[in-house]
Structure formats: structure tokens, C-alpha cells
N, C-alpha and C positions, 0 to 999 in steps of 0.2 A: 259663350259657346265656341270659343277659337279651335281652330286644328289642332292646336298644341294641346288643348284639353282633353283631347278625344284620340282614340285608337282611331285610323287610316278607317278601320273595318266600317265604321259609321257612316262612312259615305257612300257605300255600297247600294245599289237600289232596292233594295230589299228593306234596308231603312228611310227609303222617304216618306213613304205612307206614316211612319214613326216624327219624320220630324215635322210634316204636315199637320198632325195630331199635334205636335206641341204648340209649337205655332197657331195654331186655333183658340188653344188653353190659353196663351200668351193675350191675346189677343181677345177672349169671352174676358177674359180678366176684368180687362179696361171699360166695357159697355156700361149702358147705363141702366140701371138695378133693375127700371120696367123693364126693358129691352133683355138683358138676362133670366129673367122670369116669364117670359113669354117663349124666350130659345129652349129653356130648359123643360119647359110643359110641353112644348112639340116635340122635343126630342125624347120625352118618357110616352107622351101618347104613340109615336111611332113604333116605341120598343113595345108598348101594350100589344098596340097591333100585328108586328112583325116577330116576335120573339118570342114565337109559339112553345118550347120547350122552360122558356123561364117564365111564362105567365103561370102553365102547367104547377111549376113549382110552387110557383107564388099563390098560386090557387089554393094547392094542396093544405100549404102552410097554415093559411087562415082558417081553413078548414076545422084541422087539429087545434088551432087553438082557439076559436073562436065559433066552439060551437051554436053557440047561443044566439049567434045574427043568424037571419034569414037569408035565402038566395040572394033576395037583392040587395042584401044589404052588404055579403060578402062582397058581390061582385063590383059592386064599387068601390068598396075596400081594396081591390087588387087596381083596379085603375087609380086608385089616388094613390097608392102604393109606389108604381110606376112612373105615374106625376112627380110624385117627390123627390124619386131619384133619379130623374131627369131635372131638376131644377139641382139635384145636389153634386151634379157634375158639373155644373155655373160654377157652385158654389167651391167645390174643390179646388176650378182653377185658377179664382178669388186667391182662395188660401194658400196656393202655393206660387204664384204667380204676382205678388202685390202684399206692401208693407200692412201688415194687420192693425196700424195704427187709423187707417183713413175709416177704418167702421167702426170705434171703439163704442162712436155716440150710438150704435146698433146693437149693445149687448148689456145685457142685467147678469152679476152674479150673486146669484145665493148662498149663503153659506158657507160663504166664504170664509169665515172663523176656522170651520172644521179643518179646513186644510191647514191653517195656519198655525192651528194650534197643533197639529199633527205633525206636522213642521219642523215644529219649534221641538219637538222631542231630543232632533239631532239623530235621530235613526233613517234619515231616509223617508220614504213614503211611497205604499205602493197605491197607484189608483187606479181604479177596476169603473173602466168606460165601457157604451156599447156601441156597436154598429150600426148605429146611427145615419142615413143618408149626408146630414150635415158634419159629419164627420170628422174630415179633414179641415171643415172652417172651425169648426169648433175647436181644434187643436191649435190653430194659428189665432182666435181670439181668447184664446186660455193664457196665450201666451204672453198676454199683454197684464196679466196678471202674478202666474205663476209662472218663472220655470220650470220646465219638463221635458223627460226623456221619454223617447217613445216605439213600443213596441209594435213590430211590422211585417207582414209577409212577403219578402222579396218578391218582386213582375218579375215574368218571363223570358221579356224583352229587355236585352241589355241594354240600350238606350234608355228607354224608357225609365227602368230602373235608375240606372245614371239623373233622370233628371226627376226622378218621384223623389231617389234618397237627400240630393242636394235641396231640393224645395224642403223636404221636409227637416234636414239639419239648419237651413236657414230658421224654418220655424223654431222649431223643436232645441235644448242643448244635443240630442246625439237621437239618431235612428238606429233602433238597435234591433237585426236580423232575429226573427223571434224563435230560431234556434239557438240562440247564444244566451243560453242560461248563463251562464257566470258571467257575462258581458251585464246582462240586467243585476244580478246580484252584487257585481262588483259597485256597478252606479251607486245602487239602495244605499250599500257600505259606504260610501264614499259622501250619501249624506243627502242624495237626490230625489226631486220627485219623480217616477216611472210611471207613465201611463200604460195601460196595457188591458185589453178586452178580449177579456174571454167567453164569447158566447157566440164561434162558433163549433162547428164539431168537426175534429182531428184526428178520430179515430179510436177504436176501441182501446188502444196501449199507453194510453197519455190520459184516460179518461175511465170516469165513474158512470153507473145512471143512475140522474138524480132528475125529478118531475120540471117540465118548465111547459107553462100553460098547460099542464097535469098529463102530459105525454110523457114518458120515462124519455132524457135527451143523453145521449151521450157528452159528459160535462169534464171539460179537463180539469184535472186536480191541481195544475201546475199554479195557481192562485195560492192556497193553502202552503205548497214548497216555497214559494220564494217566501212567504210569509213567515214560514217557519225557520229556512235560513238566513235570515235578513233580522228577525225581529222587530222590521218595521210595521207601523201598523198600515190598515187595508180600510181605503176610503174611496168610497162608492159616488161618483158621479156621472151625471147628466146634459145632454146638450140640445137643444130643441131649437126648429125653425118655431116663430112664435105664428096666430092663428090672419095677422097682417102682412106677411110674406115680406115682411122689410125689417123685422127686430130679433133678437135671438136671445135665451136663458141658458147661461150654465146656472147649474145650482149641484151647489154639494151637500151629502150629505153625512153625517156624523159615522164616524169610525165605525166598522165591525169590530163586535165585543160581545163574549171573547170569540178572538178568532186568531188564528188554528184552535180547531177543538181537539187534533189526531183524528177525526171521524172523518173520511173521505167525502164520503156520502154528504152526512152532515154538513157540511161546510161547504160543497156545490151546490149542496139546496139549499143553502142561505143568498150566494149568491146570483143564484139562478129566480130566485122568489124577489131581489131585486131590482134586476133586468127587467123580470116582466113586471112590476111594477110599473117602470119605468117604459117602459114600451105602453100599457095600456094608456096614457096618458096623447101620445100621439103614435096611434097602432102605425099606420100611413108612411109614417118617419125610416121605418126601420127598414133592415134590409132583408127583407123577405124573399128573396130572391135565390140565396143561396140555400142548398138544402139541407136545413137544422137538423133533420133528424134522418139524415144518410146510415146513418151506423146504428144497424138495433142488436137488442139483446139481442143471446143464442136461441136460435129457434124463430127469430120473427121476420116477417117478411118484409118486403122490401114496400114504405108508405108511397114511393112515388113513379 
């Protein structure tokens, strides 16, 4: 992090609160795993309790999709929710902050063939992850298996950014701005695997409705496009904290086929039926936080 790497601008006060925050990251990295799991549960309890408009959210979420728990059973829902993604910001700065080798003995992957064999096609490979709290470590311990490039929504904050994309190009071969379709396209062509998760909402112009936990969700189609200019094929995987807060599963799973059907619709509701799959398995995990179902049809009200 020399001068010479940085614009002058970065030293401005206005960014130390920024380099403080890395330096923290730098720094949670190194602790020792109890010791990271005990920081990361206090700092999602805090946000349960302090974070009165994202709990709101997170509330709502469960709600819609989980109607069939009781009161109290959502309402623990949304505090383990919070838990988790407070432990999965440890976990972030694990992954971007430290060689993904020293946890390898920490991970199982499944199904591992499917990719391989997907692979082995010579077309590329698009892989459809989700948002997951663990996330980012799941990217950095994929790595130790696959290569991959990875799609992302640029931060804010110019620093910050600065040091999310280089952590993540250390992981990852290439962090690619998830407006730069032909950036991802080109990778696919080029014979790459692209990770990239589509499940959250972007807005009515990029997107279809198609059912997820049986709410109609606003669902980008942009899966199906690269699929269809790419001819690669589209393999659906997973990443989980396991139920001992010390081991973790990727597992993948067998191609979509066929996939493109030309059916918009279609083809977000295949992959939206295996998100939630994938989500019911550890609800807790996910990111519930941001609001899935911002964008409704014409005519509907606003869920939150």
C-alpha cells in the first residue's frame, strides 16, 4: 500500500475512517478462528439490535418467504440471520486478507466432477452462485480448486474499492465490473470459468417475474444472455458455513439442461427454484438483508 500505488487523494481525512476499516480487516484476518467467531456474533448481534431499518427488511424477507414458521420462530430466524452475517464479515476478511491455502483442511467439495466435466467442454463455464454470507470465503476456497473469474458490484468508496478489487483479483483470475458484459463474455470465450450470482434485484429493465419462495421476484434474465452468447454451459453451485462453525461445503451441482430454453420467464424460474433450494438448506446463511423484492409488478405496492 505505498504512495506510489495510490492517488495523493487517499490520504485525505476523509479516508482514514476507510483505511482504519482495512486495517481492522487486515488484522480480524489473522485472529484465532474462536476469537473471530465470537467478534463476528457480536458484531451481527449489535447490528440486530442497532440496525433498525435492515432488521425491518430482514424481517419482512422471512415473512414472504417463510410463511409457514411461527412468530417465534421467524424471529429467530432474523437474529441468526444477522449472527451469520456478522461472523461472515471475519470471514470476508479471512478471504481477502490471507493465502486460502492455510484452511484448505476446512473445506469439502462436492461434485466436483460437474464442473470438471463442464470444463473439460473447452467452452468456458458460466457458474451461478448465491449470496451467501460466506461468500467471499467461499470464493477464495473455490480457489484452491478451480479457477475463476468473478462477477461484482463495484463499492462506493474509491479506496475501498481499490483494495476489495485487488483482494479479489489476488483470489479470483479477474474481477469483472458486473456491467461489463462483453468483459464476462469475452472470459467465457476465452475458455474461463465466471462465477456470477444472480439473485439479487436490479430492476425492472434487466429483469423478468419469475416465483422465488412463491413471491413473483423481479429476476434478471442476464444468466440465460451470457448463456446464450457464450454457449457455455450454466452450473449451479453452493457454499455453506457447516452446522460446527469451523468447516465449510462447496458442492456443485450438475449442469442446467437444457438451458437457454428462449423462455425468459422460464429459465429464471429454473434458476431461482435453485437458489431457494439452496437457501432452504441453511435459511440463516443468506443475505437477507437487502431487499429481494424492491421492484414489483405494475400495479403493486411497495412489500417494505
Amino acid at each position: 500500500m505505498s504512495r506510489k500505488r495510490y492517488p495523493d487523494s487517499f490520504v485525505h481525512p476523509r479516508f482514514w475512517p476507510t483505511w482504519c476499516a482495512i486495517g481492522l480487516m487486515y488484522l480480524a484476518a489473522w485472529l484465532p478462528w474462536r476469537l473471530k467467531l465470537w467478534i463476528g456474533k457480536l458484531i451481527g448481534l449489535a447490528a440486530w439490535r442497532l440496525a433498525r431499518r435492515r432488521r425491518h427488511i430482514t424481517k419482512t424477507n422471512l415473512r414472504l418467504c417463510f410463511p409457514e414458521l411461527d412468530d417465534d420462530r421467524q424471529r429467530q430466524l432474523v437474529r441468526e440471520t444477522f449472527i451469520a452475517n456478522g461472523i461472515g464479515i471475519m470471514e470476508t476478511a479471512t478471504g481477502w486478507c490471507r493465502d486460502p491455502e492455510h484452511l484448505r483442511h476446512r473445506v469439502t467439495y462436492k461434485g466436483e466432477h460437474h464442473l470438471a466435466a463442464a470444463r473439460a467442454e473447452g467452452k468456458g463455464v458460466l457458474v451461478v452462485g448465491i449470496h451467501f454470507s460466506t461468500l467471499d470465503l467461499g470464493g477464495a476456497l473455490h480457489s484452491l480448486f478451480f479457477p475463476a473469474d468473478v462477477v461484482y458490484r463495484p463499492h462506493d468508496n474509491p479506496l475501498f474499492e481499490r483494495f476489495m478489487t485487488r483482494a479479489r483479483n489476488r483470489i479470483f483470475g479477474r474481477a469483472i465490473d458486473r456491467h461489463d458484459l462483453r468483459g464476462v463474455v469475452r472470459r467465457i470465450k476465452a475458455g474461463h470459468i465466471v462465477w456470477y450470482s444472480p439473485d439479487q434485484d436490479f430492476g425492472r429493465d434487466v429483469s423478468v417475474f419469475a416465483p422465488f419462495f412463491g413471491v413473483e421476484a423481479a429476476s434478471i434474465k442476464l444468466t440465460a444472455k451470457i448463456a446464450r452468447m457464450t454457449g457455455a454451459p450454466v452450473v449451479p453451485l453452493m457454499f455453506h458455513r457447516n452446522p460446527d462453525n469451523r468447516t465449510y461445503t462447496i458442492e456443485c451441482h450438475p449442469r442446467l439442461e437444457p438451458f437457454p430454453t428462449g423462455d425468459d420467464v422460464a429459465d429464471a424460474t429454473r434458476v431461482n427454484a435453485f437458489i431457494e433450494a439452496a437457501i432452504r438448506k441453511h435459511p440463516e446463511q443468506y443475505l437477507w438483508l437487502h431487499r429481494r423484492f424492491k421492484t414489483r409488478p405494475e400495479g403493486g405496492e411497495s412489500l417494505y
